[in-house]
C-alpha positions as CSV (number, residue, x, y, z in Angstrom):
1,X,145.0,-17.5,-52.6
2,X,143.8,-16.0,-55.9
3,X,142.1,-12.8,-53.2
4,X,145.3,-12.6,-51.4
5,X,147.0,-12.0,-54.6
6,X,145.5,-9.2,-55.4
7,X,145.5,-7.6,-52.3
8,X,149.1,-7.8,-51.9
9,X,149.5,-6.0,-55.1
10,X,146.5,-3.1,-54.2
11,X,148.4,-2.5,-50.9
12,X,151.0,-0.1,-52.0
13,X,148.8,1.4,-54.3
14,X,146.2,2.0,-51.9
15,X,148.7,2.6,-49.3
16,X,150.5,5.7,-51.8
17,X,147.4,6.6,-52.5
18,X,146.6,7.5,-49.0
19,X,149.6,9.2,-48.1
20,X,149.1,11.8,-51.8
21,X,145.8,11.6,-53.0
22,X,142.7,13.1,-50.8
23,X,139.4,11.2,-50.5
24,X,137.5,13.8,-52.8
25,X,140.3,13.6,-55.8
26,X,140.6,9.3,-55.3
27,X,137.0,9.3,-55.5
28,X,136.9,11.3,-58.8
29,X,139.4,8.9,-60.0
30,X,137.0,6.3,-59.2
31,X,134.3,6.9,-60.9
32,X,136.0,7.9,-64.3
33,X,137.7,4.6,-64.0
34,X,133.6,3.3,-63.5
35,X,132.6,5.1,-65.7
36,X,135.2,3.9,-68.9
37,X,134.4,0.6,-67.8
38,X,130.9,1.3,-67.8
39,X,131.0,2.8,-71.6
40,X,133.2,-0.1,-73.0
41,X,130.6,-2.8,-71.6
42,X,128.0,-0.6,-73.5
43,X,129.4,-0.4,-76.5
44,X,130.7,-3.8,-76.6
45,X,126.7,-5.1,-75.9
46,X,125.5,-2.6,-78.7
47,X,127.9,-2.8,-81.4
48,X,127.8,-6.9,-81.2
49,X,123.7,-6.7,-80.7
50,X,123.8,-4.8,-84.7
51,X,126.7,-7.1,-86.2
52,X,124.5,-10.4,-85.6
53,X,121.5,-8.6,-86.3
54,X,122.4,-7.5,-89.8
55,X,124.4,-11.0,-90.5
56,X,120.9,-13.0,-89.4
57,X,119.2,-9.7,-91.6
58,X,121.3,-11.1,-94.6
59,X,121.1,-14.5,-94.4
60,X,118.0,-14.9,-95.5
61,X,116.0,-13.6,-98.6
62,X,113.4,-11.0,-98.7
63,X,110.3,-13.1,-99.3
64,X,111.2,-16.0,-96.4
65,X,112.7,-12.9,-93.8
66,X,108.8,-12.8,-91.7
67,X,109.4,-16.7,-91.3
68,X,112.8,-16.2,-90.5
69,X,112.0,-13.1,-87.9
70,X,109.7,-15.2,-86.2
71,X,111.8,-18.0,-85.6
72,X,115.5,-16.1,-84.8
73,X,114.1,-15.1,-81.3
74,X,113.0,-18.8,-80.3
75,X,117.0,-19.7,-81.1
76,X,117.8,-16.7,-78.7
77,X,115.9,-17.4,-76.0
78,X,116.7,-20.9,-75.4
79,X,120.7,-20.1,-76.0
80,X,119.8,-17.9,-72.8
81,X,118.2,-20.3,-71.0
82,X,121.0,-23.2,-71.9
83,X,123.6,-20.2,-70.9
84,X,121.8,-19.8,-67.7
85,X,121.2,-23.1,-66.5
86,X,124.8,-24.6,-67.7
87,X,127.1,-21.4,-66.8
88,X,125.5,-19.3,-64.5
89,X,124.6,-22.1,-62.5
90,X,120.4,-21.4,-63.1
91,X,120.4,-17.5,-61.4
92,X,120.4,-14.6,-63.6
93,X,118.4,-11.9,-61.7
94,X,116.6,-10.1,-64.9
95,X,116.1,-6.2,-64.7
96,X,116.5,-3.7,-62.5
97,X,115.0,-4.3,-59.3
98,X,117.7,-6.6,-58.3
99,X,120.0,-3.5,-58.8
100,X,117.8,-1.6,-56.4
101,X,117.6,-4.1,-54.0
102,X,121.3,-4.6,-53.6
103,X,121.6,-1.0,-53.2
104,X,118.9,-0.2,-50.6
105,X,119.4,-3.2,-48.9
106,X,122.5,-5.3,-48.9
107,X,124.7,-2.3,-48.5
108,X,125.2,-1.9,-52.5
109,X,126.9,-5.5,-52.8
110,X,126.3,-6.7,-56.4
111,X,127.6,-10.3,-57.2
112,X,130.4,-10.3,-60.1
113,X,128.3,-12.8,-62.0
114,X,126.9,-9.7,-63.2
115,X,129.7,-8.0,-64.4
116,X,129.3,-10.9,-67.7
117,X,125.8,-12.7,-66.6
118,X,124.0,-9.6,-68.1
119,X,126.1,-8.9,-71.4
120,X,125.8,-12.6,-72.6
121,X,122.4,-13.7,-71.5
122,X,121.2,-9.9,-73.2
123,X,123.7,-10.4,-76.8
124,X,121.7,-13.7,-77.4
125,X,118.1,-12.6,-76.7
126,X,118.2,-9.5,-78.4
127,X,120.8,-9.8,-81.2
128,X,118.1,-13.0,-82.3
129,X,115.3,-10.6,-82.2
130,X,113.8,-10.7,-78.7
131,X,111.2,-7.9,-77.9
132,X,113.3,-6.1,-75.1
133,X,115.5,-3.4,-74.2
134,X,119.3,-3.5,-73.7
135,X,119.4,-0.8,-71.0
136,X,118.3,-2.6,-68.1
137,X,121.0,-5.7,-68.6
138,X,123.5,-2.3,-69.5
139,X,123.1,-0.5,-66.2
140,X,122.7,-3.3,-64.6
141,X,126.9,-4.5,-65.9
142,X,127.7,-0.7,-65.0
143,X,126.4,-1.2,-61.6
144,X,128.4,-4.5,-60.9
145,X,130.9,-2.5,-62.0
146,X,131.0,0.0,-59.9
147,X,130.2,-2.5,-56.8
148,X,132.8,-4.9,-57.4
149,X,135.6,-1.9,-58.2
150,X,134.4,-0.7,-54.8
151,X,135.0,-3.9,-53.1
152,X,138.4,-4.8,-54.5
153,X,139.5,-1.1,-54.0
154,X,138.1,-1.4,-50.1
155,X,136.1,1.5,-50.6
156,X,133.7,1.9,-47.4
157,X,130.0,1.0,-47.9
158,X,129.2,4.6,-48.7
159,X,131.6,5.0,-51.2
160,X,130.4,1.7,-53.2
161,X,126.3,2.9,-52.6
162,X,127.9,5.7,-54.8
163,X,130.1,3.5,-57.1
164,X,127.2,1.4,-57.9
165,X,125.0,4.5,-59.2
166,X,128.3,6.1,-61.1
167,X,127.9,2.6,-63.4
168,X,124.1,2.2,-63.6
169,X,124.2,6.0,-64.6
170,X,127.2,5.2,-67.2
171,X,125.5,2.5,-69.0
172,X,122.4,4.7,-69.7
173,X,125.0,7.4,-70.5
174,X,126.7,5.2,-72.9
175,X,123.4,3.9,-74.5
176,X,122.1,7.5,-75.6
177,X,124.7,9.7,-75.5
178,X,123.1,11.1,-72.7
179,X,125.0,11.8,-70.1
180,X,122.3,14.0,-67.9
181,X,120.0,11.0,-68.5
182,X,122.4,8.8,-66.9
183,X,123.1,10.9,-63.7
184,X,119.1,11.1,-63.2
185,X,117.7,8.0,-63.8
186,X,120.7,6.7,-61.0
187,X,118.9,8.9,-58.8
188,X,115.4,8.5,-59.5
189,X,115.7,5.1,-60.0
190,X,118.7,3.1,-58.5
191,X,120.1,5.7,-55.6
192,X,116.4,7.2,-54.7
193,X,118.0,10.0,-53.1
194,X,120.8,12.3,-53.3
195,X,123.4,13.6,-51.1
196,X,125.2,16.3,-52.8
197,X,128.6,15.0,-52.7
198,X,127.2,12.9,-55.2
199,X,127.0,14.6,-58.2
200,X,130.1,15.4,-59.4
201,X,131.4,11.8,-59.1
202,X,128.0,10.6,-60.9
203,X,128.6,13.4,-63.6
204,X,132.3,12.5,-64.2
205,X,131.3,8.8,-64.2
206,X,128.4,9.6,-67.4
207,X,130.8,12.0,-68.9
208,X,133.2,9.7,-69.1
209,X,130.7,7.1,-70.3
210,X,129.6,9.1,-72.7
211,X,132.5,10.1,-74.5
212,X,134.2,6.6,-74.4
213,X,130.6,5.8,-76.7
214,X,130.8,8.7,-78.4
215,X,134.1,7.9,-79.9
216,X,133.6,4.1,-80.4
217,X,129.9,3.8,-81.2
218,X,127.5,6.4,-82.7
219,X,124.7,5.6,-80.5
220,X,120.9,5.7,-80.2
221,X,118.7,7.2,-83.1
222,X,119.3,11.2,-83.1
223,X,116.5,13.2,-84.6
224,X,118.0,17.2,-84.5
225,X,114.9,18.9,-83.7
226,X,115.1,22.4,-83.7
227,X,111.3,24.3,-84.7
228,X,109.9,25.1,-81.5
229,X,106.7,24.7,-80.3
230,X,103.7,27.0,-80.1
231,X,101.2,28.0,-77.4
232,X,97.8,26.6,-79.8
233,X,99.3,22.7,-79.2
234,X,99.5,23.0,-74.8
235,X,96.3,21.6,-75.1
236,X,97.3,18.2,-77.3
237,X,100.2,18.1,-74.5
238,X,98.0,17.6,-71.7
239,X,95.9,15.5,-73.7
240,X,98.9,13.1,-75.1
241,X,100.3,13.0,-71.0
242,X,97.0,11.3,-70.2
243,X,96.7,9.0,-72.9
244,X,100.6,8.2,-72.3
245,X,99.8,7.8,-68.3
246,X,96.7,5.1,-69.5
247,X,99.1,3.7,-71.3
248,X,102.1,3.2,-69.0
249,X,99.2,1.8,-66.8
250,X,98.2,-0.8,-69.0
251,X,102.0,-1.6,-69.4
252,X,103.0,-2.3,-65.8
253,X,100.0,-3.8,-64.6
254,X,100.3,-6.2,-68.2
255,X,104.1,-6.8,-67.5
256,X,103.4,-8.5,-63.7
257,X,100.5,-10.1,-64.7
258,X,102.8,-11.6,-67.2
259,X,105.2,-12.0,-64.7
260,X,102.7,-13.8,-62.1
261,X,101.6,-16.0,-65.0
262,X,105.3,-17.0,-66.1
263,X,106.0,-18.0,-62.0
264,X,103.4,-20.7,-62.1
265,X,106.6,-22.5,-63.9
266,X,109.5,-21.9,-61.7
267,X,112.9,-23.0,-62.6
268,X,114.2,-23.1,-66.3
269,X,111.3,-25.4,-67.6
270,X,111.4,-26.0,-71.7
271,X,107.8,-25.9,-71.5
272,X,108.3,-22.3,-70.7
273,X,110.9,-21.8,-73.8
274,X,108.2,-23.7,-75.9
275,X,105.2,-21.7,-75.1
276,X,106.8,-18.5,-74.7
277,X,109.1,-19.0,-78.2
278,X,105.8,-19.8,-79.7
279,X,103.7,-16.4,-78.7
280,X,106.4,-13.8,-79.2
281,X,107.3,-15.9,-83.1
282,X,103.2,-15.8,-83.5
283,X,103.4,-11.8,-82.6
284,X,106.1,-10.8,-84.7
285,X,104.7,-12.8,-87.7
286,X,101.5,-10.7,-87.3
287,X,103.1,-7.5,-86.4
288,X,107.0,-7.9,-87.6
289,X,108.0,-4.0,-85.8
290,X,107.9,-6.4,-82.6
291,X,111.2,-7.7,-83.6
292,X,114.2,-6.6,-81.6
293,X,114.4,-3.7,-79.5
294,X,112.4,-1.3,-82.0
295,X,114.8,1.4,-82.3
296,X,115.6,1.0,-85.9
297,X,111.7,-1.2,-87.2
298,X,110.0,1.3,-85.3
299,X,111.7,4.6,-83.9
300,X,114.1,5.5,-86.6
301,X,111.0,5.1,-89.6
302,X,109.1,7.5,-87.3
303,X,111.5,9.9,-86.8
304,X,112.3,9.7,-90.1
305,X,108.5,10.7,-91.8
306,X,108.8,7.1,-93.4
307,X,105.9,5.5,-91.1
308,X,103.9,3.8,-94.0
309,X,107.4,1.6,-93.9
310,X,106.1,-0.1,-90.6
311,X,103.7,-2.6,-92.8
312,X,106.2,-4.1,-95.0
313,X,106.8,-7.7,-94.4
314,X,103.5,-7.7,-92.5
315,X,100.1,-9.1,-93.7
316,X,99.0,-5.5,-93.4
317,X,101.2,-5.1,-96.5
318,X,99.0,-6.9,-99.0
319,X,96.3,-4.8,-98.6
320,X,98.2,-1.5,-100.3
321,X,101.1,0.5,-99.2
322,X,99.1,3.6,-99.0
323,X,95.9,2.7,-96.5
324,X,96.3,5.1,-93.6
325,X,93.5,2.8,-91.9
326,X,95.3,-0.2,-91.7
327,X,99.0,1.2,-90.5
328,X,97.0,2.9,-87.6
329,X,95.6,-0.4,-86.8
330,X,99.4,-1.8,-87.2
331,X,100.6,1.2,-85.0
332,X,97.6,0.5,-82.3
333,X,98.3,-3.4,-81.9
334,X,101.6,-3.2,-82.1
335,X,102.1,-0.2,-79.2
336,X,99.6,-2.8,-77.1
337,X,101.3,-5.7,-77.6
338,X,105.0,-4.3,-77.4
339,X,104.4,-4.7,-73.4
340,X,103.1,-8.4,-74.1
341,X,105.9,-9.5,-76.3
342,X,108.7,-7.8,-73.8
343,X,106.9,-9.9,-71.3
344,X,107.0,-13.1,-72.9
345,X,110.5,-12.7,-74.0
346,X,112.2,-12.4,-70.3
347,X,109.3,-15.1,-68.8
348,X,110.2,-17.6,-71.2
349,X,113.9,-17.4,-70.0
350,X,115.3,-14.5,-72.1
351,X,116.9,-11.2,-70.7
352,X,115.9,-7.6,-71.4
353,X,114.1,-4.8,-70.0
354,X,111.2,-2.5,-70.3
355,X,113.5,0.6,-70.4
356,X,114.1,0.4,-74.2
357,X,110.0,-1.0,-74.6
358,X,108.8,1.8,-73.1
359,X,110.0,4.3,-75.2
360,X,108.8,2.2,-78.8
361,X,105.7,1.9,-77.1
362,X,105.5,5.4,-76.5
363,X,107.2,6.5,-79.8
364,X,104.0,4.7,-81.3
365,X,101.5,6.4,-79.1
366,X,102.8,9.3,-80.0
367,X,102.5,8.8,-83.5
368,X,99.1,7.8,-83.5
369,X,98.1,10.5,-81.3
370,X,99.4,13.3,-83.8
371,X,98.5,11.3,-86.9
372,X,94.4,11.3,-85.8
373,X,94.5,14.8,-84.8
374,X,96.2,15.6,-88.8
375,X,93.1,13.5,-90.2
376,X,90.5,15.5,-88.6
377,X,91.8,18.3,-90.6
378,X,91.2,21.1,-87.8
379,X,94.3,21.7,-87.2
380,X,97.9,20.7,-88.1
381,X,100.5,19.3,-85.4
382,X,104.1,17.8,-86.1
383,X,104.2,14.4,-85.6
384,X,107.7,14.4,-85.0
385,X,107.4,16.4,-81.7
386,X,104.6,13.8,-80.4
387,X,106.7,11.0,-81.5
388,X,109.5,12.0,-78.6
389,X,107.1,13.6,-76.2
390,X,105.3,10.1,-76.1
391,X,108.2,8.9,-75.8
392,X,109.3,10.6,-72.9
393,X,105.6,10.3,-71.7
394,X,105.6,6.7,-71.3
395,X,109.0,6.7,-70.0
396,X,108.4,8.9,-67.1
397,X,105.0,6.9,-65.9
398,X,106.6,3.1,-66.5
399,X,109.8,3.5,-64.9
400,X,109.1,6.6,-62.8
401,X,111.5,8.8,-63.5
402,X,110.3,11.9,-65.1
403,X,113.7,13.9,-65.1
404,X,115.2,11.1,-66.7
405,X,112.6,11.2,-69.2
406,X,112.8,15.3,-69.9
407,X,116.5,15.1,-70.7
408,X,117.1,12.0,-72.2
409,X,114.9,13.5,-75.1
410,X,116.0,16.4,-74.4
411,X,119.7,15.2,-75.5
412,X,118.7,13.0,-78.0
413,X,116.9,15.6,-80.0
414,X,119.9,17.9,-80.2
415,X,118.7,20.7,-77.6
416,X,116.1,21.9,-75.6
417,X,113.3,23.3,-78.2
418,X,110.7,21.2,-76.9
419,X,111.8,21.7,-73.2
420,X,108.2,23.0,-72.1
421,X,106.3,20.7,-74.1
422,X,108.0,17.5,-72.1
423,X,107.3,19.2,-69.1
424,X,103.9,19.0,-69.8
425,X,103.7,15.8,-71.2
426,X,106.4,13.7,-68.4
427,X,104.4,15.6,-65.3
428,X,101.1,14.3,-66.6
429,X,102.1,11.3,-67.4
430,X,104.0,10.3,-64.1
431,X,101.7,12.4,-61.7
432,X,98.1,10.4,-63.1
433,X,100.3,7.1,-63.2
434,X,101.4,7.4,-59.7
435,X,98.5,7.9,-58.7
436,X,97.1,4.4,-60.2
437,X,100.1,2.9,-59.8
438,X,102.2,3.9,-57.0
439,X,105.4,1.9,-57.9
440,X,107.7,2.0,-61.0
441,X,107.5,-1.2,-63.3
442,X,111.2,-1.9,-61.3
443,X,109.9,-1.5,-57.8
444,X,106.4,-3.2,-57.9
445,X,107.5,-6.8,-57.6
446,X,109.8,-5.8,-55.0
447,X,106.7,-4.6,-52.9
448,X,104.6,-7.8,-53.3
449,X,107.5,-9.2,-51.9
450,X,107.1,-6.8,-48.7
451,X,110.7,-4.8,-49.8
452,X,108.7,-0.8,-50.0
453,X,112.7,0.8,-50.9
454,X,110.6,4.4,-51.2
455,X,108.6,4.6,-48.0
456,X,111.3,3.0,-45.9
457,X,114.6,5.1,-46.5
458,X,114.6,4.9,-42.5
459,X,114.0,1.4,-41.8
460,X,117.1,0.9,-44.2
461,X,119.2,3.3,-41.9
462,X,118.1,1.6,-38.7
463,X,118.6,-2.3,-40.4
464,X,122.5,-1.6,-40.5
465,X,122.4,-0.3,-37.1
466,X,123.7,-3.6,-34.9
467,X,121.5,-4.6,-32.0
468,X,125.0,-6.2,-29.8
469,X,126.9,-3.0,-30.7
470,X,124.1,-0.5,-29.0
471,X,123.8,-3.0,-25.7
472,X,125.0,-1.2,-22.1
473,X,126.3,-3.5,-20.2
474,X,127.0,0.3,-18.0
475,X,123.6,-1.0,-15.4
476,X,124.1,-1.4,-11.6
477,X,122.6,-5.1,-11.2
478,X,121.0,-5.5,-7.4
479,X,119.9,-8.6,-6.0
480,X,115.9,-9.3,-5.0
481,X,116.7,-10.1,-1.0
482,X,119.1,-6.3,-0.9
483,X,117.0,-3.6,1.3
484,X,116.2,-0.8,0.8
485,X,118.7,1.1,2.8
486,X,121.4,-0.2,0.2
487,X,119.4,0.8,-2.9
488,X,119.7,4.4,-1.0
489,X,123.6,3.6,-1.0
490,X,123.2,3.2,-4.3
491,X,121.2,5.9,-5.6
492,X,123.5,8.1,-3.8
493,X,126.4,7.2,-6.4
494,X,125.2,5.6,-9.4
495,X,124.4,8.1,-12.5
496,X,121.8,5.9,-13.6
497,X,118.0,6.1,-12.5
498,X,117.1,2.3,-13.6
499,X,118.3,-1.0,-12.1
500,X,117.7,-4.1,-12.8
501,X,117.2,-6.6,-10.5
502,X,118.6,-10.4,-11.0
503,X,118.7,-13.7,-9.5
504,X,121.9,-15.6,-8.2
505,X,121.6,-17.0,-11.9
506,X,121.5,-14.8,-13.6
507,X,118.0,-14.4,-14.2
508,X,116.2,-11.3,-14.8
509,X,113.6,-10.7,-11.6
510,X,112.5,-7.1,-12.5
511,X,113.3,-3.5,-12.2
512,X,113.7,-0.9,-10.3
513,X,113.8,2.8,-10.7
514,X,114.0,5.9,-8.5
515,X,110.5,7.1,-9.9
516,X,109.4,3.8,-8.4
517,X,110.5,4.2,-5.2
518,X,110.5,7.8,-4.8
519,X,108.2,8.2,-1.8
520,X,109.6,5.3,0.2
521,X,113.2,6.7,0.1
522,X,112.8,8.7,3.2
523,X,111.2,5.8,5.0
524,X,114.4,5.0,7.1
525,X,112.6,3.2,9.8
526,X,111.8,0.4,7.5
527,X,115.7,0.5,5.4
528,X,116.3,-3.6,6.9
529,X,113.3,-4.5,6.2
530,X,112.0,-4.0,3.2
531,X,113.2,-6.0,0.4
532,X,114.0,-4.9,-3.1
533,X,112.1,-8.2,-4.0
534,X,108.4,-6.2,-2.7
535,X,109.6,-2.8,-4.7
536,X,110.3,-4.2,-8.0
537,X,108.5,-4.6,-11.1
538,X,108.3,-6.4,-14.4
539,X,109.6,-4.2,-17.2
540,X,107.1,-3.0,-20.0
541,X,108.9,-4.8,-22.4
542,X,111.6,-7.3,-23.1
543,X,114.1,-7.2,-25.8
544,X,115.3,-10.7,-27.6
545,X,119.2,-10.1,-28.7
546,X,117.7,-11.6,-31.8
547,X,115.5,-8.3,-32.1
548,X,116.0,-5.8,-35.2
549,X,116.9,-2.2,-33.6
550,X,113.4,-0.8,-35.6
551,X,111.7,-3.3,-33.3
552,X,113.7,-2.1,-30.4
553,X,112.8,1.6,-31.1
554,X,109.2,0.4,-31.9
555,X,108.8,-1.2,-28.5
556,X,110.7,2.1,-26.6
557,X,108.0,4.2,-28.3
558,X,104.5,2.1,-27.5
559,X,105.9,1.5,-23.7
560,X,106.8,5.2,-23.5
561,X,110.4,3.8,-22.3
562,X,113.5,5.4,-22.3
563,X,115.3,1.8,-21.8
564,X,114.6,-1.6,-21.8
565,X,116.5,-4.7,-20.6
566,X,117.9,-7.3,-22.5
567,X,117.5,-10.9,-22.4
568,X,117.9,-14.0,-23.9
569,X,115.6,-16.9,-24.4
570,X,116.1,-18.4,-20.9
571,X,116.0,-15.0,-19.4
572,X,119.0,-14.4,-18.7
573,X,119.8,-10.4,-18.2
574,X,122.3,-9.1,-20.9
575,X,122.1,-5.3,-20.7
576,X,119.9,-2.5,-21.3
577,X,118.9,-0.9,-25.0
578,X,118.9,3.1,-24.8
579,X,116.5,5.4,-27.0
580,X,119.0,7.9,-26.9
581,X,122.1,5.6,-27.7
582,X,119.5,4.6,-31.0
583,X,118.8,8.3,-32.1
584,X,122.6,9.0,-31.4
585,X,124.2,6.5,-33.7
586,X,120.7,7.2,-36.4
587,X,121.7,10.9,-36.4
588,X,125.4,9.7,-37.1
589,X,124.8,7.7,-39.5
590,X,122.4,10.2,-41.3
591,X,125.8,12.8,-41.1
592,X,128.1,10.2,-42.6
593,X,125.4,9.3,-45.8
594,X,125.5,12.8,-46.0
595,X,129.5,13.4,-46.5
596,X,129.7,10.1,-48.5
């Protein structure tokens, strides 16, 4: 009743709308409504994230806070999991690949649990320290967004494939600032491809994103950098891209071995919350930057010049404030273990993502790369540049999106003065990752799982092709005891060259075509006598109504068929499946994802 509601109040909207505002224009509208949306979720996530971190931050004192730090994210994550399993009735559907799944293959259809699933279940793990990124839970709230304004508006499947990407590329927006950043990572990551009717609605969606943060929040760490770079560091560029592809690597492959591991115990098991609140308090007690996301313990000292600043609260910190030795050691476990922490913070029934972990990780990389080359003393390179480019580096091999990674530093930095530089570095990186690792930390689990959304862009277009909708029924049946001097009478009118040949039930005897009987047409002494029953032959293949059209096309191809019939499980004829009718309605629906 509630549905009918609603639509009796959209109906003269959409109805005006029809008769005064064009499709372009109404889509427009549409994604700067998304896109608002999209920026208000963000900053509502981030700004509440930082008011309960800094009232847990004050509630203790200085000496007790490590003891403190590693027991806040054990509270969070089993909130989340008591959240999950009492509210949102046990599902939750962490991270992006869920997002990409919805959109490559159930026609961009989000569920609206997401549209508050994400925020909450992400506010509790992370806000109570939990080693893991906001970004994914954001994009993935923009996204639901988008799909679920689609759906009440009525806009056509095409229109809410685009929807969804205006939201996932708002949140990111929203998040950094970034509004570039946004449209690309929708496309590298969530849409996979591009249509050029796109852009402008994904642009006006992270614009509008961006400026709705913009005014209400101030935003990820900003580090104006404006020196350039120089032609003697190229070589330290190529060198930190590899050593940022090893370690995206080490980071994906560690993250789903994690994830294997944590699947032994399905379900919301305490056991889980136990062991898994017990290793991540255990890691942030030895290496406290662990805590949280890492944009403000780790990413805002480094930008900042104020790295020694990592080992205080730490046991490192006993040893001296100014021992280079034992912060690199810090830096080194702690950009290893960032991967293992995020890991056991979403296995153990938290929410988060790898987006926001792979850019500390890399930060810290980055750092130690440049700090080892100062030490040798040879030459002089500014950490602050490797800080981002590793950054970017690790970005752009983990989740596989190297534009995304090029000018979300890029903005975030102020400009473009190390443009060239993250070229470098993001190409290296993504190019020697791909090659170990051909799919994104977001897409690998869907592969194990036999869903390959890159490789099979036309397998989706044919899955939402319908078998009963491509069936001609437009086939001259003939019975087996007819002769042949009626199949002539046939022939001479029909406008087909296939026939199929069925029983008084209905069954499916054989077929019969003119290339079959081609040299016994002009046999008109034996027109009475011979039977269609001696001239007819089984068909190559047999199609099941139950049959997906790729397996229809699929068997067309290896019998070197034009057509094949149709039957069900008895037998029974039904019709005949074209190859042409399938390319047809492929090439159409190619043209309309085009103009959507």
């Amino acid at each position: 009743m509630q549905k009918s509601l609603v639509h009796r109040l959209l109906n003269p909207l959409l109805l005006w709308r029809l008769r005064h505002v064009s499709e372009r224009v109404y889509v427009v509208w549409l994604a700067g409504l998304v896109g608002v949306l999209a920026g208000l979720a963000a900053v509502a996530l981030k700004t509440a994230v930082h008011w309960q971190q800094a009232q847990l931050a004050a509630a203790v004192t200085e000496p007790n806070r490590v003891f403190a730090l590693s027991i806040y994210p054990v509270i969070g994550i089993t909130l989340t999991v008591l959240v999950t399993k009492y509210l949102l009735g046990g599902e939750l559907g962490r991270g992006i690949g869920p997002i990409i799944y919805n959109t490559a293959r159930e026609n961009a259809i989000v569920p609206r649990s997401k549209l508050y699933s994400q925020l909450i279940t992400a506010f509790l793990t992370v806000s109570f320290g939990g080693s893991a990124g906001t970004e994914a839970p954001i994009s993935v709230t923009g996204a639901a967004i988008g799909s679920n304004a689609a759906r009440v508006l009525r806009a056509g499947r095409r229109r809410r494939r685009l929807l969804t990407g205006c939201g996932a590329a708002a949140g990111i927006a929203a998040i950094f600032n970034a509004p570039i950043a946004g449209v690309l990572f929708a496309v590298e990551s969530i849409l996979l491809e591009l249509p050029a009717q796109y852009f402008i609605p994904l642009l006006i969606s992270s614009a509008t994103a961006t400026v709705v943060s913009k005014a209400l929040y101030a935003g990820q760490p900003f580090a104006l950098i404006t020196n350039s770079w120089v032609v003697d560091t190229v070589p330290f560029y190529l060198v930190l891209g590899l050593l940022m592809a090893l370690l995206s690597v080490y980071m994906i492959r560690m993250y789903h071995w994690f994830d294997h591991f944590w699947a032994r115990w399905p379900g919301l098991r305490w056991q889980k919350v136990l062991a898994g609140g017990t290793a991540l308090g255990t890691l942030i007690f030895l290496f406290p930057p662990l805590y949280g996301e890492g944009y403000t313990t780790v990413v805002e000292k480094l930008l900042a010049g104020d790295a020694q600043s990592l080992t205080d609260g730490s046991l490192f910190s006993v040893y001296g404030d100014n021992n280079v030795w034992l912060l690199l050691i810090l830096v080194f476990f702690t950009m290893l273990m960032k991967v293992v922490a995020t890991s056991v913070t979403v296995g153990a029934g938290g929410n988060g993502g790898m987006f926001g972990s792979s850019l500390v990780a890399g930060a810290l990389g980055g750092f130690l790369f440049a700090r080892l080359v100062n030490m040798t003393g040879l030459v002089a390179i500014p950490e602050v540049h490797f800080v981002v480019l590793g950054m970017a580096g690790v970005l752009a091999g983990v989740v596989h999106a190297p534009l995304t990674a090029i000018f979300l530093i890029a903005e975030i930095t102020g400009g473009y003065a190390l443009f060239v530089p993250l070229m470098f570095v993001t190409s290296f990186s993504y190019l020697i990752t791909k090659h170990f690792e051909p799919y994104s930390v977001y897409t690998r689990k869907l592969t194990l799982k036999g869903v390959d959304v890159y490789a099979n862009r036309d397998r989706d277009l044919l899955s939402r092709l319908d078998l009963h909708r491509l069936l001609d029924t437009d086939f001259l049946t003939l019975r087996p005891n007819a002769t042949l001097g009626e199949l002539v009478d046939v022939f001479r009118h029909a406008h087909r060259n296939v026939f199929p040949v069925v029983g008084k039930t209905g069954l499916l005897r054989g077929i019969i075509s003119l290339d079959m009987v081609r040299d016994t047409l002009f046999d008109d002494a034996h027109y009475t006598t011979i039977k269609l029953s001696e001239l007819m032959q089984k068909p190559a293949a047999v199609i099941s109504p139950t049959d997906s059209v790729e397996h229809c096309l699929d068997l067309l191809e290896r019998t070197d068929s034009t057509s094949l019939p149709v039957c069900d499980e008895e037998g029974n004829y039904l019709g005949f499946i074209v190859k042409a009718a399938i390319l047809a309605r492929y090439r159409r629906e190619l043209i309309e994802e085009g103009q959507a």
